[in-house]
PDB file with one MODEL, atoms N, CA, C and O in Angstrom:
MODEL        1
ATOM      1  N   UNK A   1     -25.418 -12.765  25.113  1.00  0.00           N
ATOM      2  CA  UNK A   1     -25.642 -13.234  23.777  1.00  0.00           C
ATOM      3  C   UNK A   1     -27.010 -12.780  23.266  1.00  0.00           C
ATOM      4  O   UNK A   1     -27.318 -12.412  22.132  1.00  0.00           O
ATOM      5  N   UNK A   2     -27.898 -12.912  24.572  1.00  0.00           N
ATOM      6  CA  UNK A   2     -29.488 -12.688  24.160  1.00  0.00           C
ATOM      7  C   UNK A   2     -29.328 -11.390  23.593  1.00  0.00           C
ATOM      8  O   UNK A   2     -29.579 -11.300  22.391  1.00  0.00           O
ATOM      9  N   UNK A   3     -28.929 -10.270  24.259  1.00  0.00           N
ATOM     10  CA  UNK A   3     -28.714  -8.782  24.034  1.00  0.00           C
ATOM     11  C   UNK A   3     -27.978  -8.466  23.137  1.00  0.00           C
ATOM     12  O   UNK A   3     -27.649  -7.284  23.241  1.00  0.00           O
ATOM     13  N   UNK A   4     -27.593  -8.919  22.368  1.00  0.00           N
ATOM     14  CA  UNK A   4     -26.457  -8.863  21.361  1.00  0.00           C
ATOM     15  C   UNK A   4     -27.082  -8.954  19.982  1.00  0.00           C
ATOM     16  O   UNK A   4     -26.971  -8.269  18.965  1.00  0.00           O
ATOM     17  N   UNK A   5     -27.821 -10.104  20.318  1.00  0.00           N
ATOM     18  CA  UNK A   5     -29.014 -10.633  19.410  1.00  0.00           C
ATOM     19  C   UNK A   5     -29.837  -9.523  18.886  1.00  0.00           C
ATOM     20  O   UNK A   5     -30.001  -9.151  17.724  1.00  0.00           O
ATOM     21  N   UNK A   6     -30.330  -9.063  20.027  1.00  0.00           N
ATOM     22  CA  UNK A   6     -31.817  -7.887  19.981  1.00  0.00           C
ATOM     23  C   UNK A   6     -31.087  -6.705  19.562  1.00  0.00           C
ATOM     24  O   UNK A   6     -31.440  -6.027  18.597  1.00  0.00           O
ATOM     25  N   UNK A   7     -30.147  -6.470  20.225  1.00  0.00           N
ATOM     26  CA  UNK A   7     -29.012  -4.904  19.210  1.00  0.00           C
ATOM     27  C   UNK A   7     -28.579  -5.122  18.399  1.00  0.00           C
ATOM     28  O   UNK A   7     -27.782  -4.318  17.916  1.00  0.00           O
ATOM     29  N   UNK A   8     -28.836  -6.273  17.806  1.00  0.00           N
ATOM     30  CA  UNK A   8     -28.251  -6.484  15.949  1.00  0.00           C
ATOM     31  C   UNK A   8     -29.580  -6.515  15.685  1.00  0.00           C
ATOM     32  O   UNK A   8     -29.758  -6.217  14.504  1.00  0.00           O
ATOM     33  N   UNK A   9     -30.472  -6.716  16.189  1.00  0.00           N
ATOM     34  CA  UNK A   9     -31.931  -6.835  15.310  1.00  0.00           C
ATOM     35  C   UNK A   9     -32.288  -5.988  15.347  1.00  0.00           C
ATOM     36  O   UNK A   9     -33.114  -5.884  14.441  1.00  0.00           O
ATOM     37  N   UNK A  10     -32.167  -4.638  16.211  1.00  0.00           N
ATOM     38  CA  UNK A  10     -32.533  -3.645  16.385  1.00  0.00           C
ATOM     39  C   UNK A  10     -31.645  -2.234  15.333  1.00  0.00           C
ATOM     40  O   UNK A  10     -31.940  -1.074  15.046  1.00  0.00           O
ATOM     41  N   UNK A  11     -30.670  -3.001  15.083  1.00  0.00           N
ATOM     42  CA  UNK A  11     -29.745  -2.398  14.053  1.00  0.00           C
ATOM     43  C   UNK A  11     -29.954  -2.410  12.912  1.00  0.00           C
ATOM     44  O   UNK A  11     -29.682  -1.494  12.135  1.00  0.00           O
ATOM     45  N   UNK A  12     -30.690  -3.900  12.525  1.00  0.00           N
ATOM     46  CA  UNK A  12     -31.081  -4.424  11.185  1.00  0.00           C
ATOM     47  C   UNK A  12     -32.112  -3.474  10.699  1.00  0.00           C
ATOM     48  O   UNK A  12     -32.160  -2.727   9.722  1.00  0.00           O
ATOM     49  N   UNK A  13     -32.985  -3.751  11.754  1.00  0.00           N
ATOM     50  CA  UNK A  13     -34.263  -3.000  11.197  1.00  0.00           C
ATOM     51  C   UNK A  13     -34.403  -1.408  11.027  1.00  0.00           C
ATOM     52  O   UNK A  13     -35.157  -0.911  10.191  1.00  0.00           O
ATOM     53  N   UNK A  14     -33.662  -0.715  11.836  1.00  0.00           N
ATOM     54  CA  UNK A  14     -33.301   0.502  11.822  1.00  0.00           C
ATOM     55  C   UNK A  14     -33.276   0.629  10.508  1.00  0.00           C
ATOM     56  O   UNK A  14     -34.197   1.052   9.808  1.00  0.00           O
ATOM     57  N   UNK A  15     -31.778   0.109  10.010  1.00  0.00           N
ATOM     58  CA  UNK A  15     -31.424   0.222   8.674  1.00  0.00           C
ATOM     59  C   UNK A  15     -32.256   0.469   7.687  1.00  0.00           C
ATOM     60  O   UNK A  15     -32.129   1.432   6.930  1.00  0.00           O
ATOM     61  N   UNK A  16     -33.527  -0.714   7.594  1.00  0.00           N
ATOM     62  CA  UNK A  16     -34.114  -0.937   6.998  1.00  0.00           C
ATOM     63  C   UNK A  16     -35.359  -0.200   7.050  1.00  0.00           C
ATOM     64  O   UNK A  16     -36.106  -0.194   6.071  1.00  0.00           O
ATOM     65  N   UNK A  17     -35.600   0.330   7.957  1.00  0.00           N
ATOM     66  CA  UNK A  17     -36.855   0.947   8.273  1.00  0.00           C
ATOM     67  C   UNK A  17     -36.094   2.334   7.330  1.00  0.00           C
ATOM     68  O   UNK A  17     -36.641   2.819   6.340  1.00  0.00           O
ATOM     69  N   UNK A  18     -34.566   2.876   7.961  1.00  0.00           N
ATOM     70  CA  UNK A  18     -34.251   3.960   7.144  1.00  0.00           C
ATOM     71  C   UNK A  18     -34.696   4.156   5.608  1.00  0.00           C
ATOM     72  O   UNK A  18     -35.350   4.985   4.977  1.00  0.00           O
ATOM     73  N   UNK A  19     -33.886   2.764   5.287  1.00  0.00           N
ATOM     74  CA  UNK A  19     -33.802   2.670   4.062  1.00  0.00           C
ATOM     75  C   UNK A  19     -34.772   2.483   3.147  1.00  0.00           C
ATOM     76  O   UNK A  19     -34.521   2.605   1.948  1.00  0.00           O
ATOM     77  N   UNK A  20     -36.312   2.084   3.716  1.00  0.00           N
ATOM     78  CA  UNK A  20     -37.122   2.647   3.096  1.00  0.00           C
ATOM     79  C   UNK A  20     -38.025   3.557   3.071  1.00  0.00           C
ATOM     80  O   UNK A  20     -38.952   3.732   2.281  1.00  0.00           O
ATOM     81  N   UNK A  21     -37.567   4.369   4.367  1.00  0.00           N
ATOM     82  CA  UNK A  21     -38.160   5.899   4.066  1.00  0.00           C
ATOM     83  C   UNK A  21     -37.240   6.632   2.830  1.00  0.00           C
ATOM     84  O   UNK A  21     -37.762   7.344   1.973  1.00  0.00           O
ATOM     85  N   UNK A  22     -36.066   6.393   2.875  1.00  0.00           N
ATOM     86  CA  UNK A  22     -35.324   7.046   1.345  1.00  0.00           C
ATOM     87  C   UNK A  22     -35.919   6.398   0.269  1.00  0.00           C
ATOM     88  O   UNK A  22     -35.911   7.086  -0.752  1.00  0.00           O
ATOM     89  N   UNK A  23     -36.450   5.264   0.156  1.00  0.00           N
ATOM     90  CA  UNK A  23     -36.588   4.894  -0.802  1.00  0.00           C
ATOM     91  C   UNK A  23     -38.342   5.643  -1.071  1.00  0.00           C
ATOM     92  O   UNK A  23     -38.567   6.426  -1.994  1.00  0.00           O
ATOM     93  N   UNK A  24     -39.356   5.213  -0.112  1.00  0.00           N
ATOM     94  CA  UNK A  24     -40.156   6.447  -0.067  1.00  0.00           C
ATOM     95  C   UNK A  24     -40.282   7.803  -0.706  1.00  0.00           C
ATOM     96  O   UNK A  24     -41.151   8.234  -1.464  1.00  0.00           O
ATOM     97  N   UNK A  25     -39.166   8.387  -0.196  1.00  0.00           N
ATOM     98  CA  UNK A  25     -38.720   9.884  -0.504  1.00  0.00           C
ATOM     99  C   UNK A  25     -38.224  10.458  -1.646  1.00  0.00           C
ATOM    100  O   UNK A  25     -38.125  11.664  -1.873  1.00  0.00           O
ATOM    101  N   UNK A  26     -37.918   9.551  -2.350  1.00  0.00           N
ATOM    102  CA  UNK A  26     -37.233   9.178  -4.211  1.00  0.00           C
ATOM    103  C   UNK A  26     -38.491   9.068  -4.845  1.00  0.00           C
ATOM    104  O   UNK A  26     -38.745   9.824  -5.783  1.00  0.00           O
ATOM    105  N   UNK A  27     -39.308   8.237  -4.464  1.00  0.00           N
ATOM    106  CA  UNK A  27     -40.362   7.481  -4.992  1.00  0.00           C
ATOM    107  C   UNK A  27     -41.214   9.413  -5.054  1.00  0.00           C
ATOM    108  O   UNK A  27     -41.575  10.153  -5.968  1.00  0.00           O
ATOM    109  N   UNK A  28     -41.203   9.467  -4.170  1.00  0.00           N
ATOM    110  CA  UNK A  28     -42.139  10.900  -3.544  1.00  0.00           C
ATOM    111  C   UNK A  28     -41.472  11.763  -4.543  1.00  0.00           C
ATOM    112  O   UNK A  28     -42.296  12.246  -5.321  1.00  0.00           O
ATOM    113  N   UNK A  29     -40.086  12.164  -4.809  1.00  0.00           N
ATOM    114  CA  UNK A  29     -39.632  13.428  -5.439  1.00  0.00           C
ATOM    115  C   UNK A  29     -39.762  12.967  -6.546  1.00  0.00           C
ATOM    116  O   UNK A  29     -39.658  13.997  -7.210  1.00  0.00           O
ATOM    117  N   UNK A  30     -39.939  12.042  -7.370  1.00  0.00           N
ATOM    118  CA  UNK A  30     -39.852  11.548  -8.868  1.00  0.00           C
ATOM    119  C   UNK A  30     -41.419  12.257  -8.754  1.00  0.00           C
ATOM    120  O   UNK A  30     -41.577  13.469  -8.902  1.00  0.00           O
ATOM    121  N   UNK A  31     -42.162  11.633  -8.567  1.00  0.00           N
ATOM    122  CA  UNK A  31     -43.838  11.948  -8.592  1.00  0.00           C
ATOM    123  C   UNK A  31     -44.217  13.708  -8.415  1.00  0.00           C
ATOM    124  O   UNK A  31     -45.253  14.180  -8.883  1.00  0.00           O
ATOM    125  N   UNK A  32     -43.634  14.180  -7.989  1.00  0.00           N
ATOM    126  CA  UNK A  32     -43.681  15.548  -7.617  1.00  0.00           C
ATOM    127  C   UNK A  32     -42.896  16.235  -9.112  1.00  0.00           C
ATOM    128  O   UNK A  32     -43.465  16.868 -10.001  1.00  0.00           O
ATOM    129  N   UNK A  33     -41.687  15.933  -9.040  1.00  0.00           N
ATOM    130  CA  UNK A  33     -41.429  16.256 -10.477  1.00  0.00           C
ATOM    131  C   UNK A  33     -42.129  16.010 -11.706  1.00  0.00           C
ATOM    132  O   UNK A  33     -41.956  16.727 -12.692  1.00  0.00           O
ATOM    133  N   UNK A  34     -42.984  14.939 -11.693  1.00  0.00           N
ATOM    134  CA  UNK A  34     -43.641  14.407 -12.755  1.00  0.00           C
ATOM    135  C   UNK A  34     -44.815  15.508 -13.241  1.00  0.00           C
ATOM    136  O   UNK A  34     -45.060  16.072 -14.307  1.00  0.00           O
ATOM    137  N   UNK A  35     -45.459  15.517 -11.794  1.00  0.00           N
ATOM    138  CA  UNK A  35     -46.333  16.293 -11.724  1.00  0.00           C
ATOM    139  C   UNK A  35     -45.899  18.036 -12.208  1.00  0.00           C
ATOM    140  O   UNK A  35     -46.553  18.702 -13.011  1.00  0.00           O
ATOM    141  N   UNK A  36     -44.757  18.462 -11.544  1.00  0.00           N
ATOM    142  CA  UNK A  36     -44.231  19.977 -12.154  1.00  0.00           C
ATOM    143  C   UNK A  36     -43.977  19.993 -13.387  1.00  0.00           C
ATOM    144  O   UNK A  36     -43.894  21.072 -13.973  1.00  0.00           O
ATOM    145  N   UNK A  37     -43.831  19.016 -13.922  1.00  0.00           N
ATOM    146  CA  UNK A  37     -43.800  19.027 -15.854  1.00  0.00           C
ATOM    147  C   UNK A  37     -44.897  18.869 -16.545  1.00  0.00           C
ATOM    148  O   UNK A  37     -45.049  19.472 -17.608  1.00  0.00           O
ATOM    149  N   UNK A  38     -45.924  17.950 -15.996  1.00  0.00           N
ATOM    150  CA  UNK A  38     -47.051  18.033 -16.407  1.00  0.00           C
ATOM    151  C   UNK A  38     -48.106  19.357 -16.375  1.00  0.00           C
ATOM    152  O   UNK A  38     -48.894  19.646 -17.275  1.00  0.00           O
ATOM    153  N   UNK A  39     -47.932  20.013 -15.230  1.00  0.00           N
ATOM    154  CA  UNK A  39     -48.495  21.725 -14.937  1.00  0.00           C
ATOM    155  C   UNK A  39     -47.499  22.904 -15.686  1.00  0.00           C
ATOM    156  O   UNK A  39     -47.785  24.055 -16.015  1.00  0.00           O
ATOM    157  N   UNK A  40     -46.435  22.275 -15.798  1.00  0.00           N
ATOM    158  CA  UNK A  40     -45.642  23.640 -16.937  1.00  0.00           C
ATOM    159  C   UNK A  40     -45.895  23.165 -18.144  1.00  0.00           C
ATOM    160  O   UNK A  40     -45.472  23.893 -19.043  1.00  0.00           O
ATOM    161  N   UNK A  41     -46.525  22.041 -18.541  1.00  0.00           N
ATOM    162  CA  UNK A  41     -46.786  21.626 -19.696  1.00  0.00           C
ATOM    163  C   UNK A  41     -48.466  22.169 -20.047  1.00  0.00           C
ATOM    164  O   UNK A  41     -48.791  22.728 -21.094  1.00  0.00           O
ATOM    165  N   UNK A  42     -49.212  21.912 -19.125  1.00  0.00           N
ATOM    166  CA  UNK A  42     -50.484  22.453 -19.339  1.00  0.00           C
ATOM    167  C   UNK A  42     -50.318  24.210 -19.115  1.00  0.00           C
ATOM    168  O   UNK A  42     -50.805  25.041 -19.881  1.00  0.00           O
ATOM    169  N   UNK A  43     -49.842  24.396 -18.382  1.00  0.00           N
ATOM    170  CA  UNK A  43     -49.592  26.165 -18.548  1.00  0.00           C
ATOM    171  C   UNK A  43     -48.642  26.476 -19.683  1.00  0.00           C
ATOM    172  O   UNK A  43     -48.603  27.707 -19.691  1.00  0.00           O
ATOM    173  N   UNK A  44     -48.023  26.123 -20.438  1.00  0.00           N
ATOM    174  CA  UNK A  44     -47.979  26.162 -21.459  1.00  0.00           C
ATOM    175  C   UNK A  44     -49.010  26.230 -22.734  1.00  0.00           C
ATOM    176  O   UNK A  44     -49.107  27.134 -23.564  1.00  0.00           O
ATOM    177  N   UNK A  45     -49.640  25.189 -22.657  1.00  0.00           N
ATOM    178  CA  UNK A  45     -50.952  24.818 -23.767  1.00  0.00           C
ATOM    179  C   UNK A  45     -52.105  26.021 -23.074  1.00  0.00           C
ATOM    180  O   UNK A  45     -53.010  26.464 -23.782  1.00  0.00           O
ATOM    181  N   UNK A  46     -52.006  26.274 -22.245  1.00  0.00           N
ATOM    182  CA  UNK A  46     -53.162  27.104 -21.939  1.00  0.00           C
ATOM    183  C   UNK A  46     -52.944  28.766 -22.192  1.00  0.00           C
ATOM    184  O   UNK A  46     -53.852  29.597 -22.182  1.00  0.00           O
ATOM    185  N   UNK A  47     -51.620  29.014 -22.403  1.00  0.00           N
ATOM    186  CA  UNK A  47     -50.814  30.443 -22.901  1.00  0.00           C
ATOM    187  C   UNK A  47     -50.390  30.676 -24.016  1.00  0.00           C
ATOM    188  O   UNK A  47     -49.963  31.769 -24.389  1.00  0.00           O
ATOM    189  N   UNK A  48     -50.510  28.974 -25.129  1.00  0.00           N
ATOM    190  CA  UNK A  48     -50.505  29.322 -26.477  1.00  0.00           C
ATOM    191  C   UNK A  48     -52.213  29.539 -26.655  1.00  0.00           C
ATOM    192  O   UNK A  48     -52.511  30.336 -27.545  1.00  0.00           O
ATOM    193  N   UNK A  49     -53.340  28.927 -25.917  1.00  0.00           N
ATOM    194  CA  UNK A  49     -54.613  29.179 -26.209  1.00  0.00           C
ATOM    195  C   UNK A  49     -54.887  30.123 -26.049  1.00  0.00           C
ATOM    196  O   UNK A  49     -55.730  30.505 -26.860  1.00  0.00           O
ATOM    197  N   UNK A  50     -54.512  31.035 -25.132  1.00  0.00           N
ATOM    198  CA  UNK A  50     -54.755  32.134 -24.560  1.00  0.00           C
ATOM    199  C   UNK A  50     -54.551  33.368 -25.923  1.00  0.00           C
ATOM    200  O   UNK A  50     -55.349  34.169 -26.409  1.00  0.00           O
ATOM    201  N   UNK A  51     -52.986  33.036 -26.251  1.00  0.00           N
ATOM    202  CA  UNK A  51     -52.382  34.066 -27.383  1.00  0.00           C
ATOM    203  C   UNK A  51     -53.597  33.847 -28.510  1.00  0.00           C
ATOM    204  O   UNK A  51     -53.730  34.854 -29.205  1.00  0.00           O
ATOM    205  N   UNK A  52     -54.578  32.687 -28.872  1.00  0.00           N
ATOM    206  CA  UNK A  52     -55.012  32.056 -30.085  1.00  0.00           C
ATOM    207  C   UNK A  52     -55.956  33.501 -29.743  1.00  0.00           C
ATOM    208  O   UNK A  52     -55.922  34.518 -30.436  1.00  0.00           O
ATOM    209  N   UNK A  53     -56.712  33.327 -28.621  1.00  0.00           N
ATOM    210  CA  UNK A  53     -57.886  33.807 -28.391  1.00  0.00           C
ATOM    211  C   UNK A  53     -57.615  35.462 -28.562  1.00  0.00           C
ATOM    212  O   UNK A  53     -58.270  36.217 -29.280  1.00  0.00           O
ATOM    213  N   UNK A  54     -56.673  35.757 -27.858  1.00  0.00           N
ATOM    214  CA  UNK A  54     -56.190  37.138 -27.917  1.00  0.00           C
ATOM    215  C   UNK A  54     -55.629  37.528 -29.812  1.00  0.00           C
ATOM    216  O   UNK A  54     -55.509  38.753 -29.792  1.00  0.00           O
ATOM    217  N   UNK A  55     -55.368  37.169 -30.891  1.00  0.00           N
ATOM    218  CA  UNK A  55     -55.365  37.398 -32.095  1.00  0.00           C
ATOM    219  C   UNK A  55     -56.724  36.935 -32.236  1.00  0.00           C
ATOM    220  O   UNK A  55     -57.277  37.800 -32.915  1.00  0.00           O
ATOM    221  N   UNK A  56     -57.359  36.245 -32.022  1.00  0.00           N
ATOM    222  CA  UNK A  56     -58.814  36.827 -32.623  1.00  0.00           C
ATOM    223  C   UNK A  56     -59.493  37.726 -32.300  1.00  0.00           C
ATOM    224  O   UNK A  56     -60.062  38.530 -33.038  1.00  0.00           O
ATOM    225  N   UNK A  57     -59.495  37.648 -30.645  1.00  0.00           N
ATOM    226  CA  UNK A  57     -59.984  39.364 -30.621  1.00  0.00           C
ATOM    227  C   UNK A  57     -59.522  40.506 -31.254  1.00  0.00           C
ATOM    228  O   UNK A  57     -60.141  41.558 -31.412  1.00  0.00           O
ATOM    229  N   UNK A  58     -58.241  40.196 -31.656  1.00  0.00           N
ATOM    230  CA  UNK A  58     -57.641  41.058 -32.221  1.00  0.00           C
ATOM    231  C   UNK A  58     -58.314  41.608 -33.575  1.00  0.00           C
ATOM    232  O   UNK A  58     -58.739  42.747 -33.771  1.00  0.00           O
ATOM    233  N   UNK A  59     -58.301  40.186 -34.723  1.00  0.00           N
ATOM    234  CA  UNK A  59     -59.027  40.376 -35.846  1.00  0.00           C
ATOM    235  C   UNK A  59     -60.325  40.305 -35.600  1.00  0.00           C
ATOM    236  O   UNK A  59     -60.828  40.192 -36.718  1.00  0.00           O
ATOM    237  N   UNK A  60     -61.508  40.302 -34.495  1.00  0.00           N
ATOM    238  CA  UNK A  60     -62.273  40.730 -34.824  1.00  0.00           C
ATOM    239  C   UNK A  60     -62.788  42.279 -34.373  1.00  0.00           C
ATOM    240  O   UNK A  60     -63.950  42.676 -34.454  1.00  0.00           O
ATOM    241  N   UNK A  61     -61.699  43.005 -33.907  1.00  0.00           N
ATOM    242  CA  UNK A  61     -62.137  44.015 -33.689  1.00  0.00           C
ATOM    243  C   UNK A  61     -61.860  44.992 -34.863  1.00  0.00           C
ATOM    244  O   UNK A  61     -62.652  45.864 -35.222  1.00  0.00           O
ATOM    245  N   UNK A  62     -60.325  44.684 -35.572  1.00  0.00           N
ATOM    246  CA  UNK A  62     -60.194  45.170 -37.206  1.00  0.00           C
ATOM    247  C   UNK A  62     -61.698  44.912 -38.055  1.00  0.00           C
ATOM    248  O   UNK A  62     -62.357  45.879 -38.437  1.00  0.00           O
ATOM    249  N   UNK A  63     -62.102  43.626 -38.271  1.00  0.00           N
ATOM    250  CA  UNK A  63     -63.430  43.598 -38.786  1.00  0.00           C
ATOM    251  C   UNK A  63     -64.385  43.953 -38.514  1.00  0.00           C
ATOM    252  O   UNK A  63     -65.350  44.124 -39.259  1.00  0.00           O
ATOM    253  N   UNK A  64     -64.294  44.173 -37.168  1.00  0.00           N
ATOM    254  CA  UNK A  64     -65.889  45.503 -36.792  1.00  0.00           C
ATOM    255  C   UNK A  64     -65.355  46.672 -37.121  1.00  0.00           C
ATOM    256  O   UNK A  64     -66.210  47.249 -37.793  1.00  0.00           O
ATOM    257  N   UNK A  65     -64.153  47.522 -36.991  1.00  0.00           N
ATOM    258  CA  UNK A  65     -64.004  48.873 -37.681  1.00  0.00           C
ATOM    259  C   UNK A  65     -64.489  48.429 -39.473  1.00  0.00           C
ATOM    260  O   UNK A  65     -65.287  49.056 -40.169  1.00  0.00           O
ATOM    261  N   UNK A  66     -63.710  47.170 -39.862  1.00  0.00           N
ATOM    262  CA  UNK A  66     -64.431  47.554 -41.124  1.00  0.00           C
ATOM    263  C   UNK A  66     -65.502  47.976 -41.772  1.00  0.00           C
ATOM    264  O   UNK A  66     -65.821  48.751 -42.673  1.00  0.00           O
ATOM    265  N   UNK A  67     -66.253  46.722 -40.540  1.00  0.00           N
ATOM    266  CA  UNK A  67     -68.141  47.320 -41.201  1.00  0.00           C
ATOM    267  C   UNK A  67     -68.590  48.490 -40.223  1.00  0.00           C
ATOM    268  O   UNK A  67     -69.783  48.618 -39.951  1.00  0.00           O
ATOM    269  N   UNK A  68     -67.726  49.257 -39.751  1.00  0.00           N
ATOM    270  CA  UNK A  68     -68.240  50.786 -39.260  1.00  0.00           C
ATOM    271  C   UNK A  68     -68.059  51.193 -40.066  1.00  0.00           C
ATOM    272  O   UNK A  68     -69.009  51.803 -40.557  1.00  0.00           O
ATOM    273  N   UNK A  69     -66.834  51.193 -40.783  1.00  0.00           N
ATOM    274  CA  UNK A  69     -66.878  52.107 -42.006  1.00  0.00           C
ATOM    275  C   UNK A  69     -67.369  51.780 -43.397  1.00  0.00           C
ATOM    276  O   UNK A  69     -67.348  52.357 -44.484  1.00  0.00           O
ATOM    277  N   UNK A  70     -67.761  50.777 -42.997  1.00  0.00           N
ATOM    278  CA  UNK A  70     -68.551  50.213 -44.959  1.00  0.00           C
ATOM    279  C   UNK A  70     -70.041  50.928 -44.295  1.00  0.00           C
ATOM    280  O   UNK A  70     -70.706  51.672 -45.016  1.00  0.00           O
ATOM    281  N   UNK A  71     -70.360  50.704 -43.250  1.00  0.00           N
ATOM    282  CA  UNK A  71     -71.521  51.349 -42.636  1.00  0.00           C
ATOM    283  C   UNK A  71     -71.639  52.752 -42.604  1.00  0.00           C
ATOM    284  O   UNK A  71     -72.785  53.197 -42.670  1.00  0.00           O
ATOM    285  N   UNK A  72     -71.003  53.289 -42.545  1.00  0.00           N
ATOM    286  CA  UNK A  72     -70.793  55.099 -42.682  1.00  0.00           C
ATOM    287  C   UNK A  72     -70.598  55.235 -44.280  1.00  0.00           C
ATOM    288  O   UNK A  72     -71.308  56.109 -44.779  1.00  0.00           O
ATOM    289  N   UNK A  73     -69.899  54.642 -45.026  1.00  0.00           N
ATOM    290  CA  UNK A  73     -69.971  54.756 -46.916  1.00  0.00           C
ATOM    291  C   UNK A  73     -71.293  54.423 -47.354  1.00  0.00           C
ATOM    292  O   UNK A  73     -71.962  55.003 -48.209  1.00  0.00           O
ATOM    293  N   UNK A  74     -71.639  53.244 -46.548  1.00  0.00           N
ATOM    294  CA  UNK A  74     -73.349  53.243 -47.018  1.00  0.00           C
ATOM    295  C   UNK A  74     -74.573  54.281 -46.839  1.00  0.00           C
ATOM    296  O   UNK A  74     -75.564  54.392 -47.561  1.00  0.00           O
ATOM    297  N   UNK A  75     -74.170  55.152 -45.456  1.00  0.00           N
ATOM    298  CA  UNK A  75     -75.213  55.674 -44.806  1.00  0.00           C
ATOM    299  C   UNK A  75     -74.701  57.194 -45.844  1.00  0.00           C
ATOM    300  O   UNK A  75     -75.662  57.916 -46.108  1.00  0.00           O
ATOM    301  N   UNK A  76     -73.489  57.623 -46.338  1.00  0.00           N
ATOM    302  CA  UNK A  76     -73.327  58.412 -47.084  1.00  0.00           C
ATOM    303  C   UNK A  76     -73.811  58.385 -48.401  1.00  0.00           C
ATOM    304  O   UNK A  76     -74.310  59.323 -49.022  1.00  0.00           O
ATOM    305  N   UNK A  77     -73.660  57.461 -48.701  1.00  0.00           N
ATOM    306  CA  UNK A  77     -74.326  56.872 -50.002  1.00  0.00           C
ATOM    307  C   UNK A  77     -75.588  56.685 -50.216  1.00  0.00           C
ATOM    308  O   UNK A  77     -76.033  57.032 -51.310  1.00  0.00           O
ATOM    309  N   UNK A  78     -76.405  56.137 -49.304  1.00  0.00           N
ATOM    310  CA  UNK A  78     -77.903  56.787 -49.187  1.00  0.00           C
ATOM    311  C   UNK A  78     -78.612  58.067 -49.014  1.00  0.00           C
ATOM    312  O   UNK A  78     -79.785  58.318 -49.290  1.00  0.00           O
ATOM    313  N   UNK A  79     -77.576  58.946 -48.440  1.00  0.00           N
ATOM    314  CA  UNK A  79     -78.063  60.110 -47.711  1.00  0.00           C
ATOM    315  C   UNK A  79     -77.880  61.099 -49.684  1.00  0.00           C
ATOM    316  O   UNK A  79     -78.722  61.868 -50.148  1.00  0.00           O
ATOM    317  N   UNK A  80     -76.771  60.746 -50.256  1.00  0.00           N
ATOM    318  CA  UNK A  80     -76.326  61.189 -51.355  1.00  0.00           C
ATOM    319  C   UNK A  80     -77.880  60.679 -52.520  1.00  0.00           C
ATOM    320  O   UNK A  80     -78.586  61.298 -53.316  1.00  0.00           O
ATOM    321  N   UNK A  81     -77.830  59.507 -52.112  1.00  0.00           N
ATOM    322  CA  UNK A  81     -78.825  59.154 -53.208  1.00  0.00           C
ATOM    323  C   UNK A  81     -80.442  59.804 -52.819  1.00  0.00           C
ATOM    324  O   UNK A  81     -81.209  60.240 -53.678  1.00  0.00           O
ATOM    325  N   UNK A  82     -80.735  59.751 -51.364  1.00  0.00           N
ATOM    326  CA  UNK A  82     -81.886  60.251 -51.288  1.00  0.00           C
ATOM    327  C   UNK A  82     -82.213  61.981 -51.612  1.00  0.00           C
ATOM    328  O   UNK A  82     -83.297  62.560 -51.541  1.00  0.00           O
ATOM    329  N   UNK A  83     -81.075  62.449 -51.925  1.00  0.00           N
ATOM    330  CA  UNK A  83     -80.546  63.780 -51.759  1.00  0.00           C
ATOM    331  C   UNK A  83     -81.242  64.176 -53.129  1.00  0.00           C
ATOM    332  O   UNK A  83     -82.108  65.016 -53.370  1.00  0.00           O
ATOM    333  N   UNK A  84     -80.414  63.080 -54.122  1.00  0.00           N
ATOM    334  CA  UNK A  84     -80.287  63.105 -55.628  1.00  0.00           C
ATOM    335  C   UNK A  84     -81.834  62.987 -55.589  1.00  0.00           C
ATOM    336  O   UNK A  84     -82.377  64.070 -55.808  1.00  0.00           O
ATOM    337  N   UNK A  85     -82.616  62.037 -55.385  1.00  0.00           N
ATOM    338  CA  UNK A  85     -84.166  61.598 -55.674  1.00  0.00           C
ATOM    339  C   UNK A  85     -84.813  62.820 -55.375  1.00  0.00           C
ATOM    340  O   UNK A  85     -85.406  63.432 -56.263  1.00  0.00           O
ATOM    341  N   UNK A  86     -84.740  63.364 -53.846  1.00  0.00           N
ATOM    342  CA  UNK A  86     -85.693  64.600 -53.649  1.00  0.00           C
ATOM    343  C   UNK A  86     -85.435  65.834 -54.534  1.00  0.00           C
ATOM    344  O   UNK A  86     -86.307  66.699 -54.611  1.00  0.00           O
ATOM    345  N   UNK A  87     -84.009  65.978 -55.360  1.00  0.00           N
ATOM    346  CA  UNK A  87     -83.790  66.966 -56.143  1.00  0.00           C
ATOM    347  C   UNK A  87     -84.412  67.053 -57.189  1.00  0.00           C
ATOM    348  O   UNK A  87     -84.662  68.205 -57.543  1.00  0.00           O
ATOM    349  N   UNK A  88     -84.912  65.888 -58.103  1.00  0.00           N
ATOM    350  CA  UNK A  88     -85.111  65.298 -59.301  1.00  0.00           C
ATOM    351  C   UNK A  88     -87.076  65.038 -58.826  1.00  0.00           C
ATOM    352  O   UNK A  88     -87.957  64.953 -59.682  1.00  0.00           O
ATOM    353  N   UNK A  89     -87.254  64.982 -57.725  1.00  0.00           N
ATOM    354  CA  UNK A  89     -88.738  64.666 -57.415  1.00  0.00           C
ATOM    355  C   UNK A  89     -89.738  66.397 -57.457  1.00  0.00           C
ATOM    356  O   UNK A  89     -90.913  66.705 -57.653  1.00  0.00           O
ATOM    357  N   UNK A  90     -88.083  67.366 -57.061  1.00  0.00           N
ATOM    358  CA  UNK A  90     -88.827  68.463 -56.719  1.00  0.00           C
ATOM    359  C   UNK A  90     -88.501  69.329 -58.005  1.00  0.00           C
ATOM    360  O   UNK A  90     -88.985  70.454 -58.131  1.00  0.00           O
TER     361      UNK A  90
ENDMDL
END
């Protein structure tokens, strides 16, 4: 009877010891998933920032060709005008 006792208690707890390592292990894969949505969510936000940064480099490298070339119309435009002055001086 004694032994009968202790192999049902020993059965019980088994169970139970099982049953909350699964329950553990649920607990564990929910949290892990949580976490993989939260990192495809920030790698997300960090690859639309990324694109932000990459169109501005973009436009600011169009706007430095611009003022190369407003810079070369100017430096023509001086070179024209100083041209005109030394003609008119001499």
């Amino acid at each position: 009877m004694k032994n009968l006792f202790n192999g049902m208690f020993l059965i019980v707890l088994s169970m139970a010891l099982f049953a909350s390592c699964a329950d553990v292990s649920e607990k564990f894969e929910e949290k892990i998933n949580e976490l993989s949505n939260k990192t495809d969510k920030l790698d997300s936000l960090v690859n639309k920032e990324f694109d932000k940064v990459l169109a501005l480099d973009s436009i600011i490298n169009l706007e430095g060709d611009k003022v190369k070339k407003l810079d070369s119309l100017i430096n023509n435009s001086s070179s024209k005008l100083d041209s005109i002055a030394n003609e008119k001086l001499n």
